[in-house]
C-alpha positions in Angstrom: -76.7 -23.4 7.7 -78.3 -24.4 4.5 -81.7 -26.4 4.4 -81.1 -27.5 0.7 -79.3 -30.0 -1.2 -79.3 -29.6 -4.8 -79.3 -32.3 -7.6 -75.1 -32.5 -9.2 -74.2 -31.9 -5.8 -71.0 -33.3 -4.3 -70.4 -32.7 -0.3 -67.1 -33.4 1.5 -67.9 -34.1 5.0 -68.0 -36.2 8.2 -69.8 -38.7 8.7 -71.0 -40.0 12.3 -72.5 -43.3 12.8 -73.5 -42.7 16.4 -71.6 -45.6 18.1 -69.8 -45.1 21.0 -65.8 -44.2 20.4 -66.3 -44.9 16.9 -64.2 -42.2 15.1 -65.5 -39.7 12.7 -65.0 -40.9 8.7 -64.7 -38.4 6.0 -66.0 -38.7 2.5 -68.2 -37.1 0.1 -72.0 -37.3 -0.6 -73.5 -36.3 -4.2 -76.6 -35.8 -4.9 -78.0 -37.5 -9.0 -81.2 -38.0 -10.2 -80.1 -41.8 -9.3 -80.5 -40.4 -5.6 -78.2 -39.5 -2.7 -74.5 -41.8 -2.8 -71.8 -41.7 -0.3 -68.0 -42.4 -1.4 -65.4 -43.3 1.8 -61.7 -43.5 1.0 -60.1 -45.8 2.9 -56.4 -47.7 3.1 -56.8 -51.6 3.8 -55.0 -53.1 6.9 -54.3 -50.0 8.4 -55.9 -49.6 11.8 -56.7 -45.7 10.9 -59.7 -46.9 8.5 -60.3 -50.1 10.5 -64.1 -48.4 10.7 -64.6 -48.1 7.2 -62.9 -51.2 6.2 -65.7 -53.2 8.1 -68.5 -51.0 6.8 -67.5 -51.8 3.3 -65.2 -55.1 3.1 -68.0 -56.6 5.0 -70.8 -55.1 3.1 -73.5 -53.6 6.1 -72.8 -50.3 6.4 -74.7 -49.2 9.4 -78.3 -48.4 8.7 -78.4 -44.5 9.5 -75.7 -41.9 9.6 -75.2 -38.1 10.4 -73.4 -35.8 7.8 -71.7 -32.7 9.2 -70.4 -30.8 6.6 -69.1 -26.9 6.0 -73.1 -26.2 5.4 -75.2 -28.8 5.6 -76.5 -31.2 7.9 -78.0 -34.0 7.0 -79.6 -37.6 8.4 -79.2 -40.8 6.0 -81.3 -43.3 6.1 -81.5 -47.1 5.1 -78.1 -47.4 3.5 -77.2 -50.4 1.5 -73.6 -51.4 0.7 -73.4 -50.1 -3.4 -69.6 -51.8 -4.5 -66.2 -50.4 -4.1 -62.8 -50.1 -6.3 -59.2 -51.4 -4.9 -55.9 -51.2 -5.8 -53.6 -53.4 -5.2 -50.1 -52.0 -5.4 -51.4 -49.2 -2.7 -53.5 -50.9 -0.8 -56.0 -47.7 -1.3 -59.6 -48.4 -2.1 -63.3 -46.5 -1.7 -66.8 -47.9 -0.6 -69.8 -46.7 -1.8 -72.9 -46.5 -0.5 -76.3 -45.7 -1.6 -78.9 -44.1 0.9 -83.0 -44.1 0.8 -83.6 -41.1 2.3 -81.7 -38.3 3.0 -83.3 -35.5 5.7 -81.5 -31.9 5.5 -81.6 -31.8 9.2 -80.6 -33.5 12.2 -82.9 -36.1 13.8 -82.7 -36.1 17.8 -82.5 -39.1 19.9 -80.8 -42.2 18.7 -79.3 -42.1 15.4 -79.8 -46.0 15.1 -83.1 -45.5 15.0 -85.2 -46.2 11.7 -86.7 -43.2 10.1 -90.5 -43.1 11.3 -92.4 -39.5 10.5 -96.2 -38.1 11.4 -96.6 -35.6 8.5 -95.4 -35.9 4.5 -95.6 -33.0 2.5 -95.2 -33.5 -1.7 -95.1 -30.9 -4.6 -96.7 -32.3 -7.4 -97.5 -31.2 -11.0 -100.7 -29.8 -12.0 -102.3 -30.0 -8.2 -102.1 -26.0 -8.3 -104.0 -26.1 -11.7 -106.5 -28.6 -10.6 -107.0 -27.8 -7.4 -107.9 -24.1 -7.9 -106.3 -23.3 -5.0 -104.6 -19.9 -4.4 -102.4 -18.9 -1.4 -103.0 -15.2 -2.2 -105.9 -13.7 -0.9 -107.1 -9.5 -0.7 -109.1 -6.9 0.1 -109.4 -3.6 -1.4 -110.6 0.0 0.8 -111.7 3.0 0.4 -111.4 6.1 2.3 -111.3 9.8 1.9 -113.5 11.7 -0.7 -113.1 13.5 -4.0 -109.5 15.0 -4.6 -108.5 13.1 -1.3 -109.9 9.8 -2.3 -107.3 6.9 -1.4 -107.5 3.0 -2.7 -106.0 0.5 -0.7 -104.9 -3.0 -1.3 -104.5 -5.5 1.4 -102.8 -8.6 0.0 -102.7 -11.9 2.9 -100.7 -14.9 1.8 -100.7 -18.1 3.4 -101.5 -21.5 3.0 -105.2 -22.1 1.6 -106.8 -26.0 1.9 -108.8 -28.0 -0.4 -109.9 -31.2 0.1 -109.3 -33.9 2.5 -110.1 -37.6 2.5 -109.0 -40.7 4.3 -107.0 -43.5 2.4 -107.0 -46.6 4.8 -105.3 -45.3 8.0 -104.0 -41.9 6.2 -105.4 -38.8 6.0 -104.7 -36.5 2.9 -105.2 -33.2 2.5 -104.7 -30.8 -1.0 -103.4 -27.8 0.4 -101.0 -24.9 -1.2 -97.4 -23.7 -0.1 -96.1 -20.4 -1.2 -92.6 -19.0 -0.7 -92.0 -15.1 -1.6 -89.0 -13.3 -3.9 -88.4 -9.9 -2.5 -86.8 -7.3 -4.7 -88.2 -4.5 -7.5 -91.4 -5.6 -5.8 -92.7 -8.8 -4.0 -93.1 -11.9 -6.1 -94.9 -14.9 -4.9 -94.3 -18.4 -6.1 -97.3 -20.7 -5.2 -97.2 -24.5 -5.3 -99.8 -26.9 -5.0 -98.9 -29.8 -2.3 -100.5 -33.1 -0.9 -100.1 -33.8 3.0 -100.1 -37.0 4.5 -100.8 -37.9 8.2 -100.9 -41.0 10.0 -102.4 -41.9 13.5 -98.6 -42.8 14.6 -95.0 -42.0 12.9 -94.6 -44.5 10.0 -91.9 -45.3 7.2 -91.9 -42.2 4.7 -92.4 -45.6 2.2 -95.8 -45.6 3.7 -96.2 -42.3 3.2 -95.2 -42.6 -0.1 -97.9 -45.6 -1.1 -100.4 -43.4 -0.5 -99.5 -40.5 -2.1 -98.5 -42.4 -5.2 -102.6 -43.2 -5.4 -103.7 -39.9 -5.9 -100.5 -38.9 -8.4 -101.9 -41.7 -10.4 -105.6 -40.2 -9.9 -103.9 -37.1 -10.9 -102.0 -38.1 -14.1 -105.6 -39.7 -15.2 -107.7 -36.6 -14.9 -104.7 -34.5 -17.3 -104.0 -37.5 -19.8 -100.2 -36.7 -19.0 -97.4 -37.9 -16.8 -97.2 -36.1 -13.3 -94.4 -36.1 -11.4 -93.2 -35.3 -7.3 -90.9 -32.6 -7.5 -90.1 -32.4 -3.6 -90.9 -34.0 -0.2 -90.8 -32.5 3.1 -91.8 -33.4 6.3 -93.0 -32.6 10.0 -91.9 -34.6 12.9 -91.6 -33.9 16.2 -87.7 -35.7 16.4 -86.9 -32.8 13.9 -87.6 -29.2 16.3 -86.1 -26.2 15.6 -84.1 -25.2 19.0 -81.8 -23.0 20.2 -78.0 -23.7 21.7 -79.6 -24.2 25.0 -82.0 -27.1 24.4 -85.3 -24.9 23.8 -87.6 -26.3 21.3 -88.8 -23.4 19.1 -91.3 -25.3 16.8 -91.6 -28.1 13.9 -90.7 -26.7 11.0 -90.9 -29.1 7.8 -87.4 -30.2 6.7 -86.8 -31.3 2.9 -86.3 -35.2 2.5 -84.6 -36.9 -0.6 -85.7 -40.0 -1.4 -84.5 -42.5 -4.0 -88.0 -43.8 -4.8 -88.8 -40.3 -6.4 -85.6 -38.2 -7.0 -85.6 -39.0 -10.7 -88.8 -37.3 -11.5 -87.4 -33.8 -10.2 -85.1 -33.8 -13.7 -87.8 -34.8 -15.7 -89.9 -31.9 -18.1 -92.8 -30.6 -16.5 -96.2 -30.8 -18.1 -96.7 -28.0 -20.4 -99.5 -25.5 -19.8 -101.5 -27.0 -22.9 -101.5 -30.6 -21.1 -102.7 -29.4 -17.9 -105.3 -26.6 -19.6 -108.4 -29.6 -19.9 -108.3 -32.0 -16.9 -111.6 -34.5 -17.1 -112.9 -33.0 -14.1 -111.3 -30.3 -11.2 -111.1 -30.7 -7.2 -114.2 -28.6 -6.7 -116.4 -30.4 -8.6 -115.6 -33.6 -6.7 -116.2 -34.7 -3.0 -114.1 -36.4 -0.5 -115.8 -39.6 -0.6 -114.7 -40.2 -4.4 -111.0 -39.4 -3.7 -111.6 -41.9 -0.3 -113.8 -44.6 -2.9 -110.2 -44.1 -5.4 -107.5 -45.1 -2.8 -109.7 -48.1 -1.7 -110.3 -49.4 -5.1 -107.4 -48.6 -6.4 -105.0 -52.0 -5.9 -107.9 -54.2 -6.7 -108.1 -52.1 -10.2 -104.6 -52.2 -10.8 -104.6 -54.7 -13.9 -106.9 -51.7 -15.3 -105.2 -48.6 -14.0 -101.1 -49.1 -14.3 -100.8 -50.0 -17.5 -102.1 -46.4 -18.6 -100.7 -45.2 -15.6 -97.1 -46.3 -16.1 -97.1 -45.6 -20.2 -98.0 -42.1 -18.9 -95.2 -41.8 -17.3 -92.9 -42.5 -20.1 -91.3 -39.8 -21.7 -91.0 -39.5 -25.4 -93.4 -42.5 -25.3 -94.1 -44.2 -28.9 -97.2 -44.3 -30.0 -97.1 -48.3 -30.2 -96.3 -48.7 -26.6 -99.7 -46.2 -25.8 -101.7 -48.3 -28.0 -100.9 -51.6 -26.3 -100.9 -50.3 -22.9 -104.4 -48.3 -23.0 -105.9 -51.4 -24.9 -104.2 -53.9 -22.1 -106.7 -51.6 -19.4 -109.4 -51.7 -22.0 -108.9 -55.5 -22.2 -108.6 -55.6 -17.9 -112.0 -53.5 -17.7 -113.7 -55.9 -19.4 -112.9 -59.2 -17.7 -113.0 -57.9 -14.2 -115.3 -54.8 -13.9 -117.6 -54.8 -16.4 -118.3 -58.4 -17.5 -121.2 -57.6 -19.8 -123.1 -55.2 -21.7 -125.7 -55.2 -24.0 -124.9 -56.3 -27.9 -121.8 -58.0 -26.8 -123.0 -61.1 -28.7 -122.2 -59.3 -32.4 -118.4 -59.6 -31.1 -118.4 -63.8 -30.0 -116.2 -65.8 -32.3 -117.6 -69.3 -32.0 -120.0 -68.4 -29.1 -117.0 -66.8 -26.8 -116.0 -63.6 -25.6 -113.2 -61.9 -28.1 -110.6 -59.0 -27.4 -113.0 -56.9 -28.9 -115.6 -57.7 -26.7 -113.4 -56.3 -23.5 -112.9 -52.9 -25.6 -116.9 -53.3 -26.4 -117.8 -53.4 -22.7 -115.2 -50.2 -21.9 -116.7 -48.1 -25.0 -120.1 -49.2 -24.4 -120.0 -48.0 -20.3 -119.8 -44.7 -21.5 -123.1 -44.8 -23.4 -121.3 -42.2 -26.2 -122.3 -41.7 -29.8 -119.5 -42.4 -32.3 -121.4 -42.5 -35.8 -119.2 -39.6 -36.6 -116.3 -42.0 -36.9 -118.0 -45.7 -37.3 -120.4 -47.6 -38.6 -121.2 -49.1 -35.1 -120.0 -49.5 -31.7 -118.8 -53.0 -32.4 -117.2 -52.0 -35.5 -115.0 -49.3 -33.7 -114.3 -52.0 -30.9 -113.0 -54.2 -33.6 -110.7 -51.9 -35.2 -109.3 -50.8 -31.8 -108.6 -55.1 -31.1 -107.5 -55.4 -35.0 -105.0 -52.9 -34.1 -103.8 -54.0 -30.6 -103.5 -57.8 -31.9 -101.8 -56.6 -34.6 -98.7 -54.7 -32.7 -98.7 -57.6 -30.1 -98.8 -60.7 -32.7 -97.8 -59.1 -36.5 -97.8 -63.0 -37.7 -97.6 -62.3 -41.4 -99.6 -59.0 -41.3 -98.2 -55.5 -41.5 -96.7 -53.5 -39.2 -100.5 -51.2 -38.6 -100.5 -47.9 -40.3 -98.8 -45.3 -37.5 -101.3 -42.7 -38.3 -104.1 -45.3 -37.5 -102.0 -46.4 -34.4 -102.0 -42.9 -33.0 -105.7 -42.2 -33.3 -107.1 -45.3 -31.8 -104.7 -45.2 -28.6 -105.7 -41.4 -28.1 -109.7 -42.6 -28.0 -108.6 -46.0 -26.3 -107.0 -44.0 -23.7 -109.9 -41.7 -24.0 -112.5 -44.7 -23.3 -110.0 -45.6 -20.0 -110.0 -42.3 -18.4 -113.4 -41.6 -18.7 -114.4 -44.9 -17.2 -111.8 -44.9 -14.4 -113.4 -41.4 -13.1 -116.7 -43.1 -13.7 -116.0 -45.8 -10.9 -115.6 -42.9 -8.2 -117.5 -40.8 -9.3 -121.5 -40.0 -8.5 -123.7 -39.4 -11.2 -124.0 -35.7 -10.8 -120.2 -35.2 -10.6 -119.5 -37.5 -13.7 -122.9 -35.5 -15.5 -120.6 -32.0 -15.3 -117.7 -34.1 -17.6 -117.2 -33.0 -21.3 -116.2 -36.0 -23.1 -116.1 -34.5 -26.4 -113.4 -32.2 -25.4 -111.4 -36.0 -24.5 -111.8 -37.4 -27.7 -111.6 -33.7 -30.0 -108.3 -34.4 -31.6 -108.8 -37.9 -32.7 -112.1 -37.5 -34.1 -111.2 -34.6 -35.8 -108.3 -36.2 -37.3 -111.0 -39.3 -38.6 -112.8 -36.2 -40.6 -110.0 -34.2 -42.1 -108.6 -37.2 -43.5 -111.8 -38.4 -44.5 -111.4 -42.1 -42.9 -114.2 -44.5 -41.5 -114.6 -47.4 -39.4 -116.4 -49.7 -40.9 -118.8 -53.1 -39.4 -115.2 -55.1 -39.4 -112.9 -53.0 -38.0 -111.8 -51.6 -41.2 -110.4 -48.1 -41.6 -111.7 -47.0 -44.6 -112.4 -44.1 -46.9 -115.2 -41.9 -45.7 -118.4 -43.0 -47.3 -121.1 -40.4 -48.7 -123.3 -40.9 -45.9 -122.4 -42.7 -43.3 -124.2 -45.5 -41.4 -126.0 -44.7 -38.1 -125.1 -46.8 -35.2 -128.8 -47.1 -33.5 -126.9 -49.0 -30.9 -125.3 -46.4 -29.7 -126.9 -43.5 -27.5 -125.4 -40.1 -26.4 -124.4 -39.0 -22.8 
């Protein structure tokens, strides 16, 4: 039978709700990047669809069913009644119903059970590029001498592991998964995956939380959106076993869930966004992935708003500016709540936007004299800009070209200083910040601009001022 279900699909089948002299209904099931839907025909009033009448005149479909189709078999999970269409001169209608997860497999023991699981595998973008991670491993011999000398090749491929941290009551593990094209020689596609374990079977949503942590971690070290492209998982209600009732293994069995199956159709990160992340797996430890996943709901009002705007696609460079200056903004009233020279940004004595942006930029003890007469200047222009989009009053719409380049060093200034929470000082010391903030300050010099004392983008002055505030990492 097949172990895949692919997105446009549309299934006929049976479905089986496990009940006790509760007939078999037919329908279909498609697959969408809106997730997995079931559609049951039915006849009103007619005793032959009493079943499915109930289900969806009533609105509760049962919780779980079992699809047993030509190919395919598959468990549903946590259905909810989606609407239906009737018409009246016929009396013929169909129910809908959308499903959370969908396992290609079939669970044993009581289908009304909810769907609990030890072991979540995920393929996500870019953790093969960060990670470093190869499943292909070899060895090369020797043997013979002169006109009999022979090379030889030994290629192993399995799974290799990175590395592995806990995350409240999960363990996670960076690992790799590989599966092999054979034909005019042997092709192997490798994929870098995240596991997840618990102590005890929990809700793949749990599963999910926790993964969704370290995707965000992820997205933050490449300055891109990163995506789950597929789930599968390991459980000992899903064993592989023959006719007679013997249990040949666990094998992991692909799961669909509606949380997630919308990134699978969305573009993959392009080779040039994943080329520079801000650091890679092996020069971190364990104890910052573990210090990320417990800090990371109390940082949220800093983190998801550059987060989520990463994960937009064809994202305007408006919404980046706000967003990035939003976590710039959140920094500085809950993590860093003062830093030297803050004063030069008071309006009547208080604490302005630019001050929040001050306290991120100034955290990263950087030099920007290339670009601005000080520290507080370039803090300004980045709040001038930011106020300016949010509240345009009776100013201008901000220049787009000065939009673009001080969301790419706002975002910049957030990245840098979310890895610098986790990080210790030797692993953040091995970061190249001027590779983060290249284009933008290049962009400053060939068009000759300038920030000035106010906030002001001006034209490049002869020689600029030097920011003695300001110190380099």
């Amino acid at each position: 039978m097949s172990e895949h279900l692919g997105l446009g699909a549309v299934v006929p089948a049976l479905f089986v709700d496990g009940v006790e002299d509760t007939p078999w209904v037919v329908g279909t099931l498609t697959l969408t990047d809106a997730g997995v839907r079931v559609a049951l025909p039915y006849v009103t009033q007619v005793q032959q669809f009493e079943t499915v009448s109930k289900w969806i005149d009533g609105e509760t479909p049962p919780p779980n069913l079992l699809v047993e189709s030509k190919d395919l078999r598959i468990s549903l999970f946590g259905l909810r009644y989606h609407g239906h269409t009737h018409r009246l001169v016929t009396g013929t209608a169909e129910g809908l119903i959308d499903v959370e997860e969908a396992v290609i497999a079939s669970r044993g023991g009581s289908l009304q059970d909810p769907l609990l699981v030890e072991k979540v595998k995920s393929e996500i973008d870019g953790l093969i590029e960060w990670s470093g991670l190869s499943s292909v491993s070899f060895a090369s011999t020797r043997t013979g001498e002169g006109m009999d000398l022979r090379n030889t090749v030994t290629y192993t491929v399995q799974s290799a592991d990175g590395l592995s941290w806990t995350q409240g009551d999960a363990t996670l593990t960076i690992s790799t998964s590989w599966a092999g094209n054979h034909g005019q020689g042997i092709r192997v596609d490798d994929r870098g995956v995240l596991i997840s374990t618990f102590p005890e079977p929990r809700p793949f949503r749990d599963h999910l939380v926790e993964q969704r942590k370290f995707v965000a971690f992820l997205s933050v070290m490449f300055g891109t959106s990163i995506s789950f492209r597929k789930h599968e998982i390991q459980d000992a209600r899903f064993p592989t076993q023959s006719i007679e009732g013997t249990v040949h293994g666990y094998p992991y069995v692909e799961l669909i869930s509606r949380q997630t199956v919308r990134e699978y159709v969305g573009d993959k990160p392009s080779k040039d966004h994943l080329r520079f992340p801000l650091t890679a797996m092996q020069c971190l430890s364990s104890a910052t992935l573990t210090k990320w996943g417990e800090g990371y709901d109390s940082w949220a009002r800093f983190l998801l708003p550059v987060v989520g705007v990463l994960r937009v696609r064809n994202l305007v460079v408006e919404n980046m500016a706000i967003n990035a200056a939003m976590s710039l903004e959140a920094f500085g009233k809950t993590i860093v709540t003062l830093a030297e020279g803050e004063e030069e940004t008071y309006r009547n004595d208080r604490p302005t936007t630019a001050t929040y942006i001050y306290r991120g930029t100034k955290a990263l003890g950087l030099k920007w004299d290339s670009i601005a007469a000080s520290e507080v200047g370039l803090a300004r222009a980045i709040a001038q800009n930011y106020n300016s989009i949010k509240h345009p009053g009776n100013q201008e719409f901000p220049d787009g070209f000065h939009t673009r380049t001080l969301a790419q060093i706002s975002m910049g200034v957030v990245r840098l200083n979310a890895l610098k929470l986790v990080a210790s000082e030797k692993e953040y010391s091995q970061v190249d910040a001027s590779q983060v903030f290249r284009e933008p300050l290049e962009l400053f010099k060939l068009n000759d601009l300038f920030i000035d004392a106010e906030g002001k983008i001006v034209e490049r002055p002869a020689v600029p001022p030097v920011d003695t505030n300001s110190t380099s990492t």
